[in-house]
C-alpha positions, -999 to 999 in steps of 0.1 A, spaced: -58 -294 -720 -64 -299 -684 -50 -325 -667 -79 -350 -648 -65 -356 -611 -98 -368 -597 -122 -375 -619 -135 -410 -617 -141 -409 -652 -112 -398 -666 -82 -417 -677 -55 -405 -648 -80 -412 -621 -73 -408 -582 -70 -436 -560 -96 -463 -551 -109 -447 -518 -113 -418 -541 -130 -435 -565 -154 -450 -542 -160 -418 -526 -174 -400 -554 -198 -429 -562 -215 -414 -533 -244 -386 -544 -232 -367 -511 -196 -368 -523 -205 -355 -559 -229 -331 -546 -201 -314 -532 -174 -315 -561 -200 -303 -580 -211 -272 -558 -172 -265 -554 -171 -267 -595 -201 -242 -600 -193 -222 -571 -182 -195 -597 -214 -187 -609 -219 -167 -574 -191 -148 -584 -213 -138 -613 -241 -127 -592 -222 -109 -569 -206 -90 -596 -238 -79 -608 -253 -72 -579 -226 -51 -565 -228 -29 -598 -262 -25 -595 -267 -16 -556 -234 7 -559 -239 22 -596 -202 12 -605 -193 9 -641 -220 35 -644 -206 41 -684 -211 6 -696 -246 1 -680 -263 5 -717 -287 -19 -725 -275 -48 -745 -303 -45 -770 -294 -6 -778 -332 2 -778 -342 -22 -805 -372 -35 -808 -395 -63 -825 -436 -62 -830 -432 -33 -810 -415 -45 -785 -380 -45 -768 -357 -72 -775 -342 -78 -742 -349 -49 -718 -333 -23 -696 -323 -47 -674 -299 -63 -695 -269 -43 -696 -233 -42 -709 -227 -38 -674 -241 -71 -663 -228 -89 -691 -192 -81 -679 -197 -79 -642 -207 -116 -641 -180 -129 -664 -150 -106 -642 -167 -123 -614 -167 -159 -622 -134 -152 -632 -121 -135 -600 -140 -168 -577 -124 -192 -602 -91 -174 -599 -94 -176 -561 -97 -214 -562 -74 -218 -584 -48 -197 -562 -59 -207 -527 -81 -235 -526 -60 -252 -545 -30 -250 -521 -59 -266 -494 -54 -298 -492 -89 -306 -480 -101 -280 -507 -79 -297 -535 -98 -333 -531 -131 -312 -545 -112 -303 -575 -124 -323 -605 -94 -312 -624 -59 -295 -619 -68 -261 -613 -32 -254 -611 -31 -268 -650 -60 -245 -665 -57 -207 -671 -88 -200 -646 -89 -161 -653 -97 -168 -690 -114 -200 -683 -137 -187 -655 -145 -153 -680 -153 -179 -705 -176 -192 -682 -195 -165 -665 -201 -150 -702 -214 -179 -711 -237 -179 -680 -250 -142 -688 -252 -143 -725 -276 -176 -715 -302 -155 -703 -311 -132 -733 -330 -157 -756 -353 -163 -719 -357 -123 -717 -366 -120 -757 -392 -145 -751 -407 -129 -719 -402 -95 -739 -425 -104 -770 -449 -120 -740 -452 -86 -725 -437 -101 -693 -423 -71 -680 -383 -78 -661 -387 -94 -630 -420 -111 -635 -430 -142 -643 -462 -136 -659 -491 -155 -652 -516 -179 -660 -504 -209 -682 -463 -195 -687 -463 -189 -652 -445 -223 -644 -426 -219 -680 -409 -185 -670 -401 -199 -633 -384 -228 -646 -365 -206 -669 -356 -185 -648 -340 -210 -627 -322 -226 -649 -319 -208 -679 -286 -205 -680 -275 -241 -670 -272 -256 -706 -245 -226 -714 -229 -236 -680 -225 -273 -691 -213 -266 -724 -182 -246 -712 -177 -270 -680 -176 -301 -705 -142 -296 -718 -131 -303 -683 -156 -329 -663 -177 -351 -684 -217 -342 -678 -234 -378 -667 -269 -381 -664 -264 -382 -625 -242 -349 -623 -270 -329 -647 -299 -336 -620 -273 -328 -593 -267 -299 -606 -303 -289 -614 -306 -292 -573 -278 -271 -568 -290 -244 -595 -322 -244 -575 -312 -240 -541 -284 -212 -547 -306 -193 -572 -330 -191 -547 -305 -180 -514 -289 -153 -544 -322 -138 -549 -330 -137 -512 -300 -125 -501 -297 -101 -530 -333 -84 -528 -324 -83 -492 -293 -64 -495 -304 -39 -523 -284 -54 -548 -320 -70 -567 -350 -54 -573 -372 -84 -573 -371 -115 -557 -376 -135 -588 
């Protein structure tokens, strides 16, 4: 078990100017964009697989061509591939905190646990497989809608699928970070703000760079 260093919640918290800081929503904003900062690991992994063709073996559709009333259960789009070139790279950021940032001293104070006391390669894998595995019940559902990958439909799902799309992998995200900072009602909408903004500067910069084909 990871040992808390700076959690105000937890039991071996830091000291009081600590505490006080991360009363602030600033201040939490912050620890909490440095904690789910591996999750653009995850799209960069994917992205680079799919605007260079690496991996080009695994890039076989999670589904294997199944289908339901006809139609397919996830979709091209989700791949093998994908699955594991988002966990490797929420692994890889995660491994990068825990080996440089964490030596930072002004990096370190974002830390909401010891990274130096976790295994980040396994726990950050953990985590961005958990991120992309979160997105397949949100596919089969647009699948049996005939919402085709990289749509968002239209007419009375159109705000549904957007919202899911956004943040359909943010439950899955909070279940594996919960064994090391306790989810509060003010760090969930935090992080709903986060999730927004950065899924929307990923799929800019993505569709921008080739590594997207949409902008959804």
């Amino acid at each position: 078990m990871a040992k808390t260093t700076s959690d105000s919640t937890g039991p071996n918290s830091a000291n009081s100017t600590d505490d006080v800081r991360c009363q602030s929503i600033p201040w939490e904003s912050l620890r909490l964009a440095y904690l789910l900062l591996p999750l653009l690991g995850a799209a960069l992994g994917v992205g680079l697989c799919n605007r260079y063709d690496w991996a080009r073996c695994l890039a076989v559709a999670v589904d294997g061509g199944l289908t339901l009333r006809g139609r397919r259960l996830f979709g091209n789009n989700k791949t093998v591939r994908g699955v594991l070139a988002g966990a490797l790279g929420t692994a890889v950021v995660m491994t990068l905190q825990a080996e440089v940032g964490h030596r930072l001293g002004p990096v370190r104070v974002l830390e909401y646990v010891d990274y130096s006391a976790i295994r980040p390669w396994r726990f950050g894998f953990l985590l961005g497989l958990a991120r992309m595995l979160s997105e397949l019940p949100n596919s089969f559902v647009k699948r049996q809608l005939d919402i085709q990958p990289g749509q968002l439909g239209g007419g009375a799902w159109l705000p549904v699928c957007y919202l899911l799309d956004r943040f359909d992998y943010l439950p899955a995200t909070w279940l594996v970070c919960s064994r090391l900072v306790r989810l509060t009602p003010r760090r969930a909408v935090i992080s709903i703000v986060l999730v927004f903004i950065a899924d929307h500067l990923a799929n800019f910069v993505g569709y921008h760079t080739g590594m997207r084909r949409s902008l959804h």
